[in-house]
VEXDO-646872 format. One line per 5 residues: their letters; for each residue x, y, z of N, C-alpha, C. Coordinates in Angstrom, 1 decimal. Each point is the difference from the previous one (the first is absolute). Example, Ala and Ser with C-alpha at 12.3 -4.5 7.8 and 13.67 -1.06 7.14 Angstrom:
<rolums>
as	13.2/-5.7/7.8/-0.9/1.2/0.0/0.9/1.2/0.0; -0.4/1.1/-0.7/0.9/1.1/0.0/-0.8/1.1/0.8
</rolums>
This chain:
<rolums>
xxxxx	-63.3/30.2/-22.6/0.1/1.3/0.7/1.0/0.9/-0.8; -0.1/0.9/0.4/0.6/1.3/-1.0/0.5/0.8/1.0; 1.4/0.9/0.0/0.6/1.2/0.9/-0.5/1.4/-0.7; -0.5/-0.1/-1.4/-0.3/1.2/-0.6/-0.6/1.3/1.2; 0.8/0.9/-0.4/-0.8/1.0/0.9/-1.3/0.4/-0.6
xxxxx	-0.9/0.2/0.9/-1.3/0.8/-0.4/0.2/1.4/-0.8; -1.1/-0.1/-1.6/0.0/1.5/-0.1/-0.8/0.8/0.3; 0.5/1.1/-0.2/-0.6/1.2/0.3/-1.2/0.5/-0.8; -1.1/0.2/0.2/-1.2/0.0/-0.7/-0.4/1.7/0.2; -0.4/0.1/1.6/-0.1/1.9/-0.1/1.0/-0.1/1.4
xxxxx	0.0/1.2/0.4/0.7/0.4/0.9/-1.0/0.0/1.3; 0.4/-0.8/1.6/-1.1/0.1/0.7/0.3/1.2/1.2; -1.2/0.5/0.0/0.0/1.4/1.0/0.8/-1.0/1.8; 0.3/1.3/0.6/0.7/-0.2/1.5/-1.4/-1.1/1.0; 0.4/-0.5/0.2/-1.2/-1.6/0.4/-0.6/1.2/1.3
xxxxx	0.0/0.6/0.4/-0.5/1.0/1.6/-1.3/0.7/-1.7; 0.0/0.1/-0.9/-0.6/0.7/-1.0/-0.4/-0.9/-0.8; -0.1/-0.9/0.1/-0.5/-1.6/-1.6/-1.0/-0.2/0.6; -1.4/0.8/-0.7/-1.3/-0.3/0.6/-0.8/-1.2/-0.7; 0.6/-0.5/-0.6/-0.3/-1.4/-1.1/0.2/-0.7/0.6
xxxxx	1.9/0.3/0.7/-0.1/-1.3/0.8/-0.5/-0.2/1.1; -0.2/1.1/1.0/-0.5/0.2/1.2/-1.4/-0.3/-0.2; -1.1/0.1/-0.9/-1.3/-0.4/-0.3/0.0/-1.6/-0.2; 0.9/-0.2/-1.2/-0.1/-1.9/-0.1/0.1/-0.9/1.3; 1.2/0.8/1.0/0.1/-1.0/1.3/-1.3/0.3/0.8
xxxxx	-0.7/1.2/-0.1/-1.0/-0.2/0.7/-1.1/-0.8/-0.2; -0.4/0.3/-1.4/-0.9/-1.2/-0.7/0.6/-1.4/0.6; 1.3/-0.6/-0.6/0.4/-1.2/0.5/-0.5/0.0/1.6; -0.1/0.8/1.3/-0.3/-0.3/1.2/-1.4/-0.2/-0.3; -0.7/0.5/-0.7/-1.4/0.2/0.0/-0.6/-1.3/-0.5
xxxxx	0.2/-0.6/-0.8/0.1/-1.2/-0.7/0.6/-1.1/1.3; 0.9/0.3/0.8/0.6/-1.1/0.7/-1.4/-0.2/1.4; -0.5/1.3/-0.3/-0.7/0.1/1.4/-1.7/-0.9/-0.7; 0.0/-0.1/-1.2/-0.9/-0.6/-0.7/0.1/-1.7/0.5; 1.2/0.0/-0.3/0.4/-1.5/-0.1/-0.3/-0.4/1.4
xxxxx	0.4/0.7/1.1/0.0/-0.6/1.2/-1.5/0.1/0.4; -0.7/0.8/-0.5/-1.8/-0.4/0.3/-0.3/-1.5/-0.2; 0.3/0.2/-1.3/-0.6/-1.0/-0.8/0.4/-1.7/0.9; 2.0/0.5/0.0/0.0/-1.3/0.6/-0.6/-0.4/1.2; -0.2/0.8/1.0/-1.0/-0.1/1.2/-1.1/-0.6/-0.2
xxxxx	-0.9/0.8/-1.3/-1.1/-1.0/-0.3/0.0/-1.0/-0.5; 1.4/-0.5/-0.5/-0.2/-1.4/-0.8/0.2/-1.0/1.1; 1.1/0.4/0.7/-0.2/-1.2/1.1/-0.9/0.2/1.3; -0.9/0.5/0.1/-0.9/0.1/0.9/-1.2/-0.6/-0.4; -0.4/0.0/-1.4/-1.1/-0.8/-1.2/0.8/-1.0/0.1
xxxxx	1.0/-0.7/0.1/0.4/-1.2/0.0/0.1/-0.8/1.5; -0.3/0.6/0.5/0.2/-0.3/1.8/-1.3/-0.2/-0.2; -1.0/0.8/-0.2/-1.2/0.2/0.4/-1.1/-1.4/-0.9; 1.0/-0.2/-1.1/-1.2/-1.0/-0.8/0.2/-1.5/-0.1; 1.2/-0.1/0.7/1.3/-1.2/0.2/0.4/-0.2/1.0
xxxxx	1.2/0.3/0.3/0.9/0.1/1.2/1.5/0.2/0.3; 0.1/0.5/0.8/1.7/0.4/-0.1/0.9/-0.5/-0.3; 0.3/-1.4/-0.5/0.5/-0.7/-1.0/-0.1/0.1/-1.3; -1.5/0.1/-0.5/-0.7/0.3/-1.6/0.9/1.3/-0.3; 0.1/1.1/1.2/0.5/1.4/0.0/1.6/-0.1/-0.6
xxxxx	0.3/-0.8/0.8/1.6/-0.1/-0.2/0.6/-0.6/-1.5; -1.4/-0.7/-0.3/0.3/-1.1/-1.7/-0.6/0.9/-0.7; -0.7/0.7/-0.1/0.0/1.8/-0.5/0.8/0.8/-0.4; 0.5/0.6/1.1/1.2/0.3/-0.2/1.8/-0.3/-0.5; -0.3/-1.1/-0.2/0.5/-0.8/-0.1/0.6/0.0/-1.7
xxxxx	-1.4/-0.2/-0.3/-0.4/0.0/-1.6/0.3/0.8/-0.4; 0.5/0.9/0.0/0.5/1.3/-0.6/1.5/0.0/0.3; 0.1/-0.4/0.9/1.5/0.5/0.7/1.2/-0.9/-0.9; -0.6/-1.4/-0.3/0.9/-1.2/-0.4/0.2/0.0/-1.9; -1.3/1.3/-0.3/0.7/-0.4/-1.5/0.3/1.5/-0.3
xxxxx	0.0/1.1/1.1/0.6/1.3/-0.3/1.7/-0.3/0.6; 0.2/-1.2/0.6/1.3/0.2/-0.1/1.2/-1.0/-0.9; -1.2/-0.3/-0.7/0.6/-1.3/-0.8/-0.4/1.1/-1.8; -0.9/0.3/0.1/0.1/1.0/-1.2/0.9/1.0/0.0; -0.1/0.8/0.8/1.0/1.2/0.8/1.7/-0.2/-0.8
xxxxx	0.6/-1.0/-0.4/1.0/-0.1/-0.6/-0.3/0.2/-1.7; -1.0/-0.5/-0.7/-0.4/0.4/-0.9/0.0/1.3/-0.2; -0.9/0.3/0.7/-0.7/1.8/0.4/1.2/1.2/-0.2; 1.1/-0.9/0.7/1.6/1.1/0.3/0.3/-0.3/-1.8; 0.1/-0.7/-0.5/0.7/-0.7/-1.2/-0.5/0.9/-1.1
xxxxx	-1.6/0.3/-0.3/-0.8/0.8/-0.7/0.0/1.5/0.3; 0.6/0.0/1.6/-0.1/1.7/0.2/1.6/0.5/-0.8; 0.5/-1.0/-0.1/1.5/0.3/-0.5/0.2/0.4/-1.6; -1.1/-0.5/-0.5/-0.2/0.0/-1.7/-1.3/0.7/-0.3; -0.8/0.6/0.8/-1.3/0.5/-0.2/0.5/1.4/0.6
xxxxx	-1.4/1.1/-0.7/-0.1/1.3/0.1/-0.5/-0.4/1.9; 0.1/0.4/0.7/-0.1/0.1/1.4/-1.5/0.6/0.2; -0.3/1.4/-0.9/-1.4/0.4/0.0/-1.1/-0.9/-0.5; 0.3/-0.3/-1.0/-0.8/-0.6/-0.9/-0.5/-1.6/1.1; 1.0/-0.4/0.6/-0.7/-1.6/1.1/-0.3/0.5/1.0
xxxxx	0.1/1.0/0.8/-0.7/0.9/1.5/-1.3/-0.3/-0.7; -0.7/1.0/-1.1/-1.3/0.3/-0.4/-0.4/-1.4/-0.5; 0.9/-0.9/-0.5/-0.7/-0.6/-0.3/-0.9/-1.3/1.3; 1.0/-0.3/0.5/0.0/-0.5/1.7/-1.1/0.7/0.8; 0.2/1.0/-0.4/-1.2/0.8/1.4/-1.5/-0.2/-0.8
xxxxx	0.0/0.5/-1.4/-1.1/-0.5/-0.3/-1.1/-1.5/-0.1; 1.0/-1.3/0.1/0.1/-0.6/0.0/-0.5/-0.1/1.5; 0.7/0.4/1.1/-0.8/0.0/1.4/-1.2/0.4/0.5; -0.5/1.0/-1.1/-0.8/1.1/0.5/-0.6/-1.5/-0.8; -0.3/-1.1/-1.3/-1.2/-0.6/-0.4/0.1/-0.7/1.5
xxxxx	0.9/-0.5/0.3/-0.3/-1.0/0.9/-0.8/0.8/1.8; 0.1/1.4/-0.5/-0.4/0.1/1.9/-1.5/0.1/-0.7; -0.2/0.4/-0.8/-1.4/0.2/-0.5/-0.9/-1.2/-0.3; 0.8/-1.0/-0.3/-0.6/-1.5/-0.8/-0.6/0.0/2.3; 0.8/0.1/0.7/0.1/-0.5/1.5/-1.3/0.6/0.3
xxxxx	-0.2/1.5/-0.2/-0.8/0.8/0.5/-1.5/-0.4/-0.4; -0.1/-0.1/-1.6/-1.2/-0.2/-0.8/-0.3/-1.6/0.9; 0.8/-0.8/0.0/-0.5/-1.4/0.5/-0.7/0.1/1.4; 0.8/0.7/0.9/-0.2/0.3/1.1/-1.4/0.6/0.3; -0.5/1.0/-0.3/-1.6/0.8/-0.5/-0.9/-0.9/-0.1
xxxxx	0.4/-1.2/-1.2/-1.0/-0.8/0.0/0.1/-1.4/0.2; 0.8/-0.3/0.7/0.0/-1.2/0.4/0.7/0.0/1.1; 0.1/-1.2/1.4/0.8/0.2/0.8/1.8/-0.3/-0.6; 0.8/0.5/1.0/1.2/-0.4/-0.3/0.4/-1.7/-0.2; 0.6/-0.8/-0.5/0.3/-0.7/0.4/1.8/-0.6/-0.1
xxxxx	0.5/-0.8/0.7/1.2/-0.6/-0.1/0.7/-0.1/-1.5; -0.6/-0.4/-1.1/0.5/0.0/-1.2/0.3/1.1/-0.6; -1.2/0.9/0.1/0.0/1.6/-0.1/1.3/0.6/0.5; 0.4/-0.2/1.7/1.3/0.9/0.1/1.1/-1.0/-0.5; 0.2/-1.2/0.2/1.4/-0.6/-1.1/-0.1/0.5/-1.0
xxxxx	-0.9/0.1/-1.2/0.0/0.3/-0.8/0.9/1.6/0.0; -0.8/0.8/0.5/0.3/1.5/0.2/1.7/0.0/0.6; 0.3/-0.6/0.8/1.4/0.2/0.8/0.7/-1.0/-1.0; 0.3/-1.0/-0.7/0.7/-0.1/-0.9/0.1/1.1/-1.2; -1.0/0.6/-0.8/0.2/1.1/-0.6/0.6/1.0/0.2
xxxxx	-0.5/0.5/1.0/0.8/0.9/0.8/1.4/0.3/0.2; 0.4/-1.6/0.4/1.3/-0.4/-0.2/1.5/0.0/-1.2; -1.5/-0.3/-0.9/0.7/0.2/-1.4/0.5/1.3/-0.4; -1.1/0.6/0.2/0.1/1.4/-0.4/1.3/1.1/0.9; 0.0/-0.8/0.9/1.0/0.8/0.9/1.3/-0.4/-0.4
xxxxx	0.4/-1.4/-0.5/1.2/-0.6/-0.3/0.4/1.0/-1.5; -0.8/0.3/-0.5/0.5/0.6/-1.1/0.1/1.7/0.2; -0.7/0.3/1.1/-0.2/1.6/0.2/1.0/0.7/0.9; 0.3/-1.0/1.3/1.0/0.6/0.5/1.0/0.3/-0.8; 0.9/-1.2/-0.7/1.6/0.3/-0.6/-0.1/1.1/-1.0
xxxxx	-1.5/0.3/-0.7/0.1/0.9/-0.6/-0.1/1.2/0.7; -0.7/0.2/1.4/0.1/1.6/0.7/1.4/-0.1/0.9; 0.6/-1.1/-0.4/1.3/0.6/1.0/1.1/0.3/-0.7; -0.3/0.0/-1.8/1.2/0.9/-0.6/-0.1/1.6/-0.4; -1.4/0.3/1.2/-0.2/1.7/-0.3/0.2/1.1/0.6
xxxxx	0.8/-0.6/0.9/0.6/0.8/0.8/1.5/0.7/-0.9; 0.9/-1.6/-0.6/1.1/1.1/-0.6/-0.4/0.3/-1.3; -1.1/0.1/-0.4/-0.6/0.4/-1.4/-0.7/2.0/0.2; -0.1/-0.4/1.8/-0.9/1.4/0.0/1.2/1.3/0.6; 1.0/-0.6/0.7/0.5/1.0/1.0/2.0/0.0/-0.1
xxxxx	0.6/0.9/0.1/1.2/-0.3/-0.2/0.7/-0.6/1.4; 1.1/-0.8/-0.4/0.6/-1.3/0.6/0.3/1.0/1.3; 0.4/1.1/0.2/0.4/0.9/1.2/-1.9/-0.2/1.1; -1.2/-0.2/-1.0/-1.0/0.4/1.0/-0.6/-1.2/0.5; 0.7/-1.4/-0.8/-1.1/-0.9/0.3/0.4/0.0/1.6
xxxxx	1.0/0.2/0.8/-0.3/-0.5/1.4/-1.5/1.1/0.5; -0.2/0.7/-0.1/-0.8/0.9/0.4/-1.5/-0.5/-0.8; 0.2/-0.4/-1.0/-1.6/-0.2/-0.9/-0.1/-1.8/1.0; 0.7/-0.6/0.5/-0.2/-1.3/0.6/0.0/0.6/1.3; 0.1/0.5/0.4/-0.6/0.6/1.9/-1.3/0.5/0.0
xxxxx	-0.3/1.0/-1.5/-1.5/0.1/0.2/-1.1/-0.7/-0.4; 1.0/-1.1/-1.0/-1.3/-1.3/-0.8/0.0/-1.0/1.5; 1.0/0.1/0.8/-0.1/-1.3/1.0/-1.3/0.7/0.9; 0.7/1.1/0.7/-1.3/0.9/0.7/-1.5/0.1/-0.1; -0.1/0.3/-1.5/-1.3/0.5/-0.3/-0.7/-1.2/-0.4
xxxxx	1.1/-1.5/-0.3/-0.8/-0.6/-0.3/-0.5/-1.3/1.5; 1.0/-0.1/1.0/-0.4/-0.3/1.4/-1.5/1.0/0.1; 0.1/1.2/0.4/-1.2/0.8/0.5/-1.4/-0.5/-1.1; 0.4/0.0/-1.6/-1.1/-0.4/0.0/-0.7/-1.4/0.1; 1.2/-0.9/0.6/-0.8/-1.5/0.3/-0.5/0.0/1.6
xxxxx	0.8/0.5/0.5/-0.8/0.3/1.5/-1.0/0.4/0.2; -0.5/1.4/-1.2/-0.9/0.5/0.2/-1.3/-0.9/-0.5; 0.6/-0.8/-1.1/-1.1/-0.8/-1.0/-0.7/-1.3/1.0; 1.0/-0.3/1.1/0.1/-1.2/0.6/-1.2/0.4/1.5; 0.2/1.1/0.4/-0.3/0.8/0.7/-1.9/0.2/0.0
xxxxx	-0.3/-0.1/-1.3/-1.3/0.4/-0.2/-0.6/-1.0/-1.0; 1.3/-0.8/-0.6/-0.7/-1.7/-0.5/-1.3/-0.5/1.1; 0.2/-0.3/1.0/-1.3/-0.5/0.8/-1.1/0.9/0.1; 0.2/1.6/-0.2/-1.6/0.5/0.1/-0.5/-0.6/-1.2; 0.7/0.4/-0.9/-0.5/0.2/-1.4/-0.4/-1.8/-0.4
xxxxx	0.5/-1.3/0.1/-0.9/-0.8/-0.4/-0.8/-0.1/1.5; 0.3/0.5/1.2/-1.5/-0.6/0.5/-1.2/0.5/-0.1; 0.1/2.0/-1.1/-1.3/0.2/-0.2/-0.3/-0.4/-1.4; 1.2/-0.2/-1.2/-0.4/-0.2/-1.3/0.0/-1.4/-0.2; 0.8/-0.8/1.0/0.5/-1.4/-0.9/1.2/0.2/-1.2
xxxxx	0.2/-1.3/-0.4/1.3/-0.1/-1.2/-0.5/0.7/-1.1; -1.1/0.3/-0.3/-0.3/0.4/-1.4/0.8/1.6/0.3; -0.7/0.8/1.1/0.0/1.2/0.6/1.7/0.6/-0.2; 0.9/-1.2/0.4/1.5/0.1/0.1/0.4/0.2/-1.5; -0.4/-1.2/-0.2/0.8/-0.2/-1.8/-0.9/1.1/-0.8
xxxxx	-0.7/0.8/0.2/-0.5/0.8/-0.8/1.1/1.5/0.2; 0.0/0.1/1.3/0.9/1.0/0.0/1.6/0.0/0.2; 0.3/-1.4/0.2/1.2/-0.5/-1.1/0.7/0.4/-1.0; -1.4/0.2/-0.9/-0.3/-0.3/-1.7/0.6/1.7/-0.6; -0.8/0.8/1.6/0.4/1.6/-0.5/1.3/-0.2/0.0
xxxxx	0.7/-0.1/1.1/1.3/0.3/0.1/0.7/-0.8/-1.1; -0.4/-0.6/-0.7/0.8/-0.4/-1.3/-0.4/0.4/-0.9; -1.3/0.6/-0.3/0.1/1.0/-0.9/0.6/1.3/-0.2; 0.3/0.4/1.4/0.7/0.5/-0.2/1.4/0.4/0.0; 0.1/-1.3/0.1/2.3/0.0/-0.5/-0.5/0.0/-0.8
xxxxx	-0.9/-1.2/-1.1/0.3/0.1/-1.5/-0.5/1.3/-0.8; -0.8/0.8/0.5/-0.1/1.7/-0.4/1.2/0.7/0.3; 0.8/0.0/0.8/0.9/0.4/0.3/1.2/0.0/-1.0; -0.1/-1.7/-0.2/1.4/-0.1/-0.9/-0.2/0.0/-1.2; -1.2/0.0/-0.4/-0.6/0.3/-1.7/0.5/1.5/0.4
xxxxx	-0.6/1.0/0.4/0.0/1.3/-0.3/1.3/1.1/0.2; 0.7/-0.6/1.2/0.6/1.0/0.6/1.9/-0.6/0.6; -0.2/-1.4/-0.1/2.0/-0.4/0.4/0.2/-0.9/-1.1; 1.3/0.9/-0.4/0.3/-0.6/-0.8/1.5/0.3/0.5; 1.2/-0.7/-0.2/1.3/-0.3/0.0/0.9/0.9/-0.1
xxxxx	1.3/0.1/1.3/0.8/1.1/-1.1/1.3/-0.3/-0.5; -0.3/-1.7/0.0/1.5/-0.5/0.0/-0.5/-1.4/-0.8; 0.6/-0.1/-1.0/-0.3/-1.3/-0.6/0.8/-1.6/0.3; 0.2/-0.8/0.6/0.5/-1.0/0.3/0.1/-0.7/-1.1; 1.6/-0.8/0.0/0.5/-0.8/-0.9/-1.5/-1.2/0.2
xxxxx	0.1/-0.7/-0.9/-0.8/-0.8/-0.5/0.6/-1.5/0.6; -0.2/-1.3/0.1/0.5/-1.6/-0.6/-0.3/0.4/-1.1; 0.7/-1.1/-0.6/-0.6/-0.7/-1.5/-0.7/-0.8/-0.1; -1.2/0.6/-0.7/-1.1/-0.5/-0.6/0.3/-1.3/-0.5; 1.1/-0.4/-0.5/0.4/-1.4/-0.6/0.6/-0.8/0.9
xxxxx	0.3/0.4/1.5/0.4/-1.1/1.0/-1.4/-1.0/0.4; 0.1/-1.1/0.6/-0.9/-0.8/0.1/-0.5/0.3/1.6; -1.3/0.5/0.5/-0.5/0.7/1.1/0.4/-0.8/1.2; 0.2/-1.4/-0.2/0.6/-1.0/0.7/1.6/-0.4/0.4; 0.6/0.6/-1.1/1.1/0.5/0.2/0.1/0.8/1.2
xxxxx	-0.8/1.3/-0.7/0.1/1.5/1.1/-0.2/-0.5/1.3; -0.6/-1.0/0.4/-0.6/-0.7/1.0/1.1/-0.6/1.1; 1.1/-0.8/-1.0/0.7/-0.8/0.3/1.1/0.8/0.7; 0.3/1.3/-1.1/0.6/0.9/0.2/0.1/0.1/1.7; -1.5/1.0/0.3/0.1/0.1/1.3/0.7/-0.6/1.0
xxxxx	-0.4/-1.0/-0.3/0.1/-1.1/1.3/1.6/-0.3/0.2; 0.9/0.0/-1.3/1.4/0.3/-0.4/0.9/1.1/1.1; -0.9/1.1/-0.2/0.4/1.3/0.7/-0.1/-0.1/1.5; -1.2/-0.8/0.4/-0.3/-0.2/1.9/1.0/-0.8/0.0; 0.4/-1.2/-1.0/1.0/-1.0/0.5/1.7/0.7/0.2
xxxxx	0.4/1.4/-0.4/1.2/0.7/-0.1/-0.2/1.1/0.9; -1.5/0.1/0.3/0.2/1.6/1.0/-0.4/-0.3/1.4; 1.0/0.0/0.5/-0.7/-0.7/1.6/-1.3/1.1/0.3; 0.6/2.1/0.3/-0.6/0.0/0.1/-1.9/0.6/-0.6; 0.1/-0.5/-0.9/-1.1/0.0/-1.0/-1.0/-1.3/0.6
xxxxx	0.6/-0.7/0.3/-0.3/-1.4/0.4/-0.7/-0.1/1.2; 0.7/1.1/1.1/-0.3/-0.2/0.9/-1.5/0.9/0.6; 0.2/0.8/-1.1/-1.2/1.1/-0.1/-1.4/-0.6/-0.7; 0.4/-0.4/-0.7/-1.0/-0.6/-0.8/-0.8/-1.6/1.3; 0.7/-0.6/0.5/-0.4/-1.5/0.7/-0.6/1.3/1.5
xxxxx	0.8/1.0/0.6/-1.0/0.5/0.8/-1.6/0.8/-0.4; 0.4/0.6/-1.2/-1.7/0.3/-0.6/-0.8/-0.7/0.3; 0.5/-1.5/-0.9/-1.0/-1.1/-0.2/-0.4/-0.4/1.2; 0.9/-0.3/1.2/-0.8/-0.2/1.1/-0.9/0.9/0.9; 0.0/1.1/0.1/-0.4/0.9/0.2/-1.6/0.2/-1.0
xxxxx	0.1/0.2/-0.8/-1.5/-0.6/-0.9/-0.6/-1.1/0.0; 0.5/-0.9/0.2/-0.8/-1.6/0.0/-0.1/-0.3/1.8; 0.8/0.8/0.4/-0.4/-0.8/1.6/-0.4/1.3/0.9; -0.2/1.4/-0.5/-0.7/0.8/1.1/-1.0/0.7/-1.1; -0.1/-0.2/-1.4/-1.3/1.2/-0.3/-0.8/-1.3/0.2
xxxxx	0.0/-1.2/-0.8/-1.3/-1.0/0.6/-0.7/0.0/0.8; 1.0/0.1/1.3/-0.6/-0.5/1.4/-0.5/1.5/0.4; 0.5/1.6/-0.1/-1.0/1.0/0.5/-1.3/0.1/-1.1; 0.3/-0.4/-1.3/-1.6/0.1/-0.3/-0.8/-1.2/0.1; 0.2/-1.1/0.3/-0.5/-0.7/0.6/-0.7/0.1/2.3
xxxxx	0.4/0.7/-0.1/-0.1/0.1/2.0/-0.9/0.7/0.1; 0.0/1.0/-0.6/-1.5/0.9/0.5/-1.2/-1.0/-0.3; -0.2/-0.2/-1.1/-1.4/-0.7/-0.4/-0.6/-1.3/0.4; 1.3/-0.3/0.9/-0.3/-1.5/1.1/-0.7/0.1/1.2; 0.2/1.7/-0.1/-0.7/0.6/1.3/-1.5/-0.3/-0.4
xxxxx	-0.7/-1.2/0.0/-1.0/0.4/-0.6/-1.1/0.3/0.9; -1.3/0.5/-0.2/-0.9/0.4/1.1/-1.1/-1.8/-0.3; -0.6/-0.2/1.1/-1.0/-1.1/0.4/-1.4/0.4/-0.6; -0.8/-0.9/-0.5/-1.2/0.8/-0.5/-0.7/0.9/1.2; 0.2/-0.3/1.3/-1.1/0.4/0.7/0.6/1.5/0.6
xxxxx	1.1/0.0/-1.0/0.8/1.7/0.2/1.2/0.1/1.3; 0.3/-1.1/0.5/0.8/0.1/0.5/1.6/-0.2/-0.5; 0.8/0.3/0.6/1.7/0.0/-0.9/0.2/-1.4/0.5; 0.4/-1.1/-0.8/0.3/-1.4/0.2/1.2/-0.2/-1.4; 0.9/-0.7/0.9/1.3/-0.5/-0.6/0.0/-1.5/-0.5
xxxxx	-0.1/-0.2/-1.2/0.2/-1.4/-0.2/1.3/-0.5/0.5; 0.0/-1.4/0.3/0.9/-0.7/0.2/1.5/0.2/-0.8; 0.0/0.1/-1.2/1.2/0.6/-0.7/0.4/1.3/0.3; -1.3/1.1/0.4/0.6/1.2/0.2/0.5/-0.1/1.1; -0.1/-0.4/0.8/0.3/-0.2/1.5/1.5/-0.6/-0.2
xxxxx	0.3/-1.1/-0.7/1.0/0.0/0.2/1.3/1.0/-0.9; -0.6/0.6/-0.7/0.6/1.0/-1.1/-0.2/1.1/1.3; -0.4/0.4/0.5/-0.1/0.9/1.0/0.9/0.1/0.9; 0.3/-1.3/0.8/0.6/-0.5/0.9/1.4/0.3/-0.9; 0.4/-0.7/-0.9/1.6/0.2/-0.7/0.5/1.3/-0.1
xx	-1.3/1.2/-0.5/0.6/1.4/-0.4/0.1/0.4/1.4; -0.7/-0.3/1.3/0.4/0.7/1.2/1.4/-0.7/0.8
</rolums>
């Protein structure tokens, strides 16, 4: 780790006037509202072809090596151009919602198909988040970030409510292919976005390229062991993502309907039902 101050690259306009940044956070909601389709339909195709257990080991798959990569991911965003792994990460998503979609068209879904998909997925997020969360003090001056984090938290809740909100029309008239296809937009277009139009106004000290990424790793875990409250922020995140995003995108799709069209609760939903009430 390094105290170097950031330099100055251009000068950034009054943030109530930074239509770069005020466009990228919207894209990012737009994109977030992608994600929440998508994940609606992935665990509803896994409820639907399996069972709300298969759902949960699903989800699952993604969750256990994005946060076991996710230290890596921080380690490379520290030594890497930050643009340069977004585009690379998102592209890298957009093969995988498309590999989901084209399968989907012509074959039915199956169980290997979404592990497959939700471990990638995973990957790609371990390395994509730490790099979009050093672009905040790369885009805005240190006086605006409280204000550019009220409207990234904002805009990016509204677009998962919204995404989450209209996840169930959308796979019960398209299906998973229908989701991950329009997924695929919303990540085309952040990565149109950040090829053409954001670029940095503040350059961030660097690691060294010649520390060992495992080190940088080690590092971390050094800094939670000295900062209580770093420590204490970090252990509530993690709970908070491992024990409530699971279980809400998991609960809708338990709701499952009975072939003869009526609404019937399996035995697991029932009791997952019973707990959240």
């Amino acid at each position: 780790m390094t105290t170097t101050e950031p330099r100055l690259l251009r000068e950034p306009p009054a943030f109530r006037r930074d239509r770069m940044v005020q466009t990228w956070l919207a894209i990012k909601a737009f994109s977030d509202a992608g994600d929440a389709i998508f994940t609606i339909a992935f665990a509803w195709t896994a409820v639907q072809i399996a069972s709300p257990a298969v759902a949960g080991l699903v989800v699952a798959a993604g969750t256990v090596p994005r946060a076991i990569v996710l230290l890596l991911g921080g380690a490379y965003a520290d030594r890497k151009d930050a643009r340069r792994l977004m585009i690379t990460f998102n592209a890298l998503r957009v093969v995988v919602l498309v590999s989901v979609a084209v399968w989907c068209l012509a074959a039915p879904p199956t169980v290997a198909l979404l592990l497959i998909a939700s471990i990638a997925f995973g990957l790609c997020d371990a390395f994509f988040e730490p790099a979009a969360g050093t672009m905040p003090r790369q885009l805005v001056a240190p006086a605006d970030l409280p204000a550019y984090s009220a409207l990234s938290q904002t805009l990016s809740r509204l677009g998962t409510m919204a995404g989450s909100a209209i996840g169930g029309f959308l796979v019960a008239a398209f299906g998973i292919a229908g989701s991950a296809g329009l997924n695929t937009v919303t990540y085309v277009v952040v990565i149109a976005f950040i090829v053409l139009w954001l670029r940095p106004r503040f350059a961030l000290p660097r690691a060294s390229t010649q520390q060992n990424v495992l080190r940088g790793v080690a590092d971390g875990f050094r800094h939670l062991g000295q900062e209580r409250a770093t420590r204490t922020l970090v252990i509530a995140l993690s709970g908070l993502n491992l024990a409530v995003g699971p279980a809400i995108a998991i609960g809708l799709p338990c709701r499952r309907p009975r072939t003869d069209g009526v609404q019937e609760r399996s035995a697991s939903s029932r009791r997952w039902w019973a707990v959240g009430r």
